[in-house]
C-alpha positions in Angstrom: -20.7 -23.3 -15.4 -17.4 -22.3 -16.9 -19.7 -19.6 -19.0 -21.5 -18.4 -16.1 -18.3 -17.4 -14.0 -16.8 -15.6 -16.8 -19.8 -13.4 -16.7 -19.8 -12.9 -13.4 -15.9 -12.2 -13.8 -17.0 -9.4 -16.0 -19.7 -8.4 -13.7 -17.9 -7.4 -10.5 -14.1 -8.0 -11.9 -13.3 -4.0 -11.4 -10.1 -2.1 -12.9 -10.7 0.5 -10.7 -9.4 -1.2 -7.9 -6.4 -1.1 -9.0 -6.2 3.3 -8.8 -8.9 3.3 -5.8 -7.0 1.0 -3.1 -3.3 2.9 -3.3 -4.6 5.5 -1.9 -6.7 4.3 0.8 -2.7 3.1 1.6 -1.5 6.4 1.3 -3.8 7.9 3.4 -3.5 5.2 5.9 0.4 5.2 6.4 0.5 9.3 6.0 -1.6 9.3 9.2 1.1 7.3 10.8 -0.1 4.1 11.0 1.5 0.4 10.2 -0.8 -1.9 11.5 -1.2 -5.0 8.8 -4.6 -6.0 10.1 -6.2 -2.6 10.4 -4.7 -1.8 6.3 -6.4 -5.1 5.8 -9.7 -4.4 6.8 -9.9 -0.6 5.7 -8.8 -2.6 2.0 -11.7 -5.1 2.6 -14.4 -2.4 2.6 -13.0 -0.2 0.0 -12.8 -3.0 -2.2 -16.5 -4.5 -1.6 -18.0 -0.6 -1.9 -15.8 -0.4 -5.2 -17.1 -3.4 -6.9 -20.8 -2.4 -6.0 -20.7 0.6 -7.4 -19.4 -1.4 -11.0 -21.9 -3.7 -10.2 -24.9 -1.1 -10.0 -23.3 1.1 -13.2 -23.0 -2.4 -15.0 -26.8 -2.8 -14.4 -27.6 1.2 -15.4 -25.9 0.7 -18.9 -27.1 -2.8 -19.6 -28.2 -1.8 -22.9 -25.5 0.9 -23.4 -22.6 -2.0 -22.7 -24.3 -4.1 -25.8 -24.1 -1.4 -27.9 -20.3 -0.8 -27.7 -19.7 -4.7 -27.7 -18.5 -4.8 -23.6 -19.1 -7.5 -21.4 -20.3 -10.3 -23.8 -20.1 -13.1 -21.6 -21.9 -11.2 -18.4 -24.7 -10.1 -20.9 -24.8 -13.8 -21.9 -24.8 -15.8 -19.3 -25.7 -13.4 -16.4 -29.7 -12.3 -16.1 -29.4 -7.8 -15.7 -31.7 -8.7 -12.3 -28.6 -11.2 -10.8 -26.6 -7.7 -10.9 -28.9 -6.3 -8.3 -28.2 -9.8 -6.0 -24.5 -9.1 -6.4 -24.8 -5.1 -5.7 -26.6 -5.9 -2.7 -24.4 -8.4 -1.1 -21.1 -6.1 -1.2 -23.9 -3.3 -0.3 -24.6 -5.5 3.0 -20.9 -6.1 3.3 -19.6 -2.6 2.9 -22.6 -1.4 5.8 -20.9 -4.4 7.8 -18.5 -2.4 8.3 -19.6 1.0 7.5 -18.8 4.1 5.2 -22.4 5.1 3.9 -21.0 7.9 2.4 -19.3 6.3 -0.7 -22.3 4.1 -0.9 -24.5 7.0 -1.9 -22.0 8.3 -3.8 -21.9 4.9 -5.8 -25.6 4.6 -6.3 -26.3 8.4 -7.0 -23.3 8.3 -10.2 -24.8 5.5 -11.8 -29.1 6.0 -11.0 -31.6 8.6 -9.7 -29.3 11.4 -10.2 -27.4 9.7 -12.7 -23.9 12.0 -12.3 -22.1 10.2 -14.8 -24.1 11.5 -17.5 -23.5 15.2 -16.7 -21.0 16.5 -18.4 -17.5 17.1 -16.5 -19.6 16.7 -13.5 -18.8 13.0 -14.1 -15.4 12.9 -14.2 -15.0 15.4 -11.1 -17.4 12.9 -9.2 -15.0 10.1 -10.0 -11.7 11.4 -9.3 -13.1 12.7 -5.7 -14.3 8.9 -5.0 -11.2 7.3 -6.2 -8.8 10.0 -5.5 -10.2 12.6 -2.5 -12.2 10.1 -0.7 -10.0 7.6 -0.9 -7.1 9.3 0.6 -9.2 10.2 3.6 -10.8 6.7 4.3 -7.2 5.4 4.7 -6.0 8.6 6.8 -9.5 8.5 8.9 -9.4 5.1 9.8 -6.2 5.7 12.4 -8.0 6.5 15.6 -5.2 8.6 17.0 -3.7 9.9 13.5 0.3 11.1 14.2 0.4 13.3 10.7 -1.8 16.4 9.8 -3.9 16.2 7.3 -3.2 20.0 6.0 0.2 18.9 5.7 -0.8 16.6 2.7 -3.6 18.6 1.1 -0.7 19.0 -2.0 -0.4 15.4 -2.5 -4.1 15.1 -2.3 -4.5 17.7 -5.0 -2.1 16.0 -6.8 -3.5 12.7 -6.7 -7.3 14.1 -7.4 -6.5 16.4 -10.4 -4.7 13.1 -11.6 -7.2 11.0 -11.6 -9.5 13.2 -13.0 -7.4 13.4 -15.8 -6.8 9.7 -16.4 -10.7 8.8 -16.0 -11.5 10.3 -19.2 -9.8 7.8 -21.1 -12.3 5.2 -20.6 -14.7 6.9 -23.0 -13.0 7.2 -25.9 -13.7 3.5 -27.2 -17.3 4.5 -26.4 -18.0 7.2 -28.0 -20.4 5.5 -30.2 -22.5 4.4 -27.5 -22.9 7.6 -25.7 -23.7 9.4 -28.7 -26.5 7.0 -29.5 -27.9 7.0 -25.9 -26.6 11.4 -26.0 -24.4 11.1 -22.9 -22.2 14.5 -22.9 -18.7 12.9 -22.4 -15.3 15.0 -22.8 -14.4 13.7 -25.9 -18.0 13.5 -27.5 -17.8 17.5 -26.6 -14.3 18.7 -27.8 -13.1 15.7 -30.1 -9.9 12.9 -30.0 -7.5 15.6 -30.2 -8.9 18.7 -28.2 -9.6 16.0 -25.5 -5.7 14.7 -25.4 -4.7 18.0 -24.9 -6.9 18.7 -22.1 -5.6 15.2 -20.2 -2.4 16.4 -21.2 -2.6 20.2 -20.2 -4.5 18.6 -16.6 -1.5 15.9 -16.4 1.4 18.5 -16.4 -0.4 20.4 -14.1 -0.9 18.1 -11.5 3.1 17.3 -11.7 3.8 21.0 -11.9 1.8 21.2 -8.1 3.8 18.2 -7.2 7.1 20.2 -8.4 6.1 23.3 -6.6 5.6 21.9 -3.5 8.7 20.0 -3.7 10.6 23.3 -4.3 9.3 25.3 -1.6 10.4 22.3 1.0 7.0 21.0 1.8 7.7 17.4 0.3 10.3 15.0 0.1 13.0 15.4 -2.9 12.3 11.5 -3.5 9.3 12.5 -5.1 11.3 13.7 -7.8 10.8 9.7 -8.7 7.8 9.9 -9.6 8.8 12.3 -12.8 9.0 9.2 -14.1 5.0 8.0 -14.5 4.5 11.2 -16.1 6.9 10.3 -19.2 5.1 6.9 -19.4 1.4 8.2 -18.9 2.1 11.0 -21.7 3.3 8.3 -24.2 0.5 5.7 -23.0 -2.1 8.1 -24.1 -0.6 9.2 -27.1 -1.4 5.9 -28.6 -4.6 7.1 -28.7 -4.3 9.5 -31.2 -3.0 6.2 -33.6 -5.6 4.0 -33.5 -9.3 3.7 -34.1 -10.0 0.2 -32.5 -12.4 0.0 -29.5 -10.8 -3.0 -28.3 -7.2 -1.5 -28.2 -8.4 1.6 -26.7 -10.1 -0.2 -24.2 -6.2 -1.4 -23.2 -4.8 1.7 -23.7 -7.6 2.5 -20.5 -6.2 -0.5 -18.3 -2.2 0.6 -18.9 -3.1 3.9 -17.4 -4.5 1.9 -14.5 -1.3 0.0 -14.5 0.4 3.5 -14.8 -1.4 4.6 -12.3 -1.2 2.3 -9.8 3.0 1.8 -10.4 2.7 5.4 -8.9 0.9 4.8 -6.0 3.2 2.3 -5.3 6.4 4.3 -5.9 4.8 6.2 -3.0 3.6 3.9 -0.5 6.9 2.5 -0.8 8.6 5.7 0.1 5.9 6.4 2.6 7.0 2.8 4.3 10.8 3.5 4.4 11.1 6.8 4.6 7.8 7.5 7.2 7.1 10.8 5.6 7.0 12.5 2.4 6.5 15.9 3.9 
């Protein structure tokens, strides 16, 4: 029993929640909203769509998973058909309450269309789910919304082009599976080094936006703070470049989660005090 809910830990246990919730948050208090129940319940379905759509691409790259050595105990001691079970129980909970929109964009990255196996078109599709779409489940879901949602298309961009960024780190300690199943992944394509560059190069743009817009007087000088996350995430992913364990990249992935999410708190927590960041 103790096996079987360690697989099933692996099976719908999802990282990404911790970069997709924050800004459901962000979105929700930048509309001008502070009502506990109403975060709790826009949380609730973001979080069931999240771990279905890990739940579906955990069933897509069954074999794919076994090849780069991720997952052991769910490929163990959980059947590939009890993946379907669990997708379709947070399916039925996310339609419970709605959003069919991030539902088909779960199913269509990870079968039929198969997104995540184009190339860039992969990462783009990610960063609008967990970035773009994210932002404007939490702003939508305030009926009577007291912020404008031009006013915050800078911090949106900011936030997209930043996870875009970060989600390419989660391939490089699979590289050997996708070139055995020929999936067209950033750093298959350019190579280790060209890649970091590119995460890099994307990184400091997305803080040179942030910059820009704080300059010109359209954001709040607090966000200056946030300077900080750029320092760490620059030195988290330069570890990269030192190792060639799978296993150690795979934590490099989580501490830019961690990163990540630190930031999205930093401002949520200036959103809370402060109201606005505009």
């Amino acid at each position: 029993m103790r096996n079987k809910l360690k697989g099933l830990k692996e099976a719908f246990f999802a990282e990404t929640l911790l970069v997709v919730l924050p800004p459901c948050v962000i979105g929700f208090l930048a509309a001008g909203s502070f009502s506990v129940f109403s975060i709790f319940l826009l949380l609730l379905v973001v979080a069931f769509w999240d771990l279905g759509i890990n739940v579906i691409n955990h069933y897509s790259d069954w074999h794919l998973d076994e090849v780069n050595d991720k997952r052991s105990h769910m490929h163990k001691y959980v059947l590939k058909e009890e993946l379907l079970i669990l997708y379709f129980i947070f399916l039925v909970g996310s339609l419970l309450i709605t959003y069919f929109l991030l539902i088909l964009f779960g199913i269509s990255y990870s079968m039929y269309i198969k997104v995540k196996d184009k190339f860039v078109i992969n990462y783009i599709w990610i960063a609008l789910m967990y970035g773009f779409l994210s932002f404007l489940m939490g702003f939508f879901a305030v009926r009577h919304a007291t912020g404008s949602l031009v006013d915050y298309l800078s911090v949106i961009a900011f936030i997209t082009l930043l996870y875009f960024s970060i989600c390419i780190v989660k391939d490089y300690s699979d590289m050997e599976g996708d070139a055995a199943e020929n999936r067209k992944s950033i750093p298959l394509i350019l190579g280790i080094k060209k890649t970091l560059q590119l995460q890099y190069g994307l990184i400091t743009f997305a803080y040179i936006i942030l910059l820009l817009f704080i300059a010109l007087g359209y954001l709040s000088i607090l966000l200056l703070s946030t300077l900080f996350f750029y320092a760490t995430i620059i030195i988290i992913l330069s570890e990269i470049n030192k190792t060639k364990d799978k296993k150690y990249m795979r934590k490099i992935s989580f501490y830019t989660k961690v990163n990540t999410l630190a930031l999205d708190i930093l401002i949520i927590i200036i959103l809370l005090f402060v109201a606005k960041i505009i």
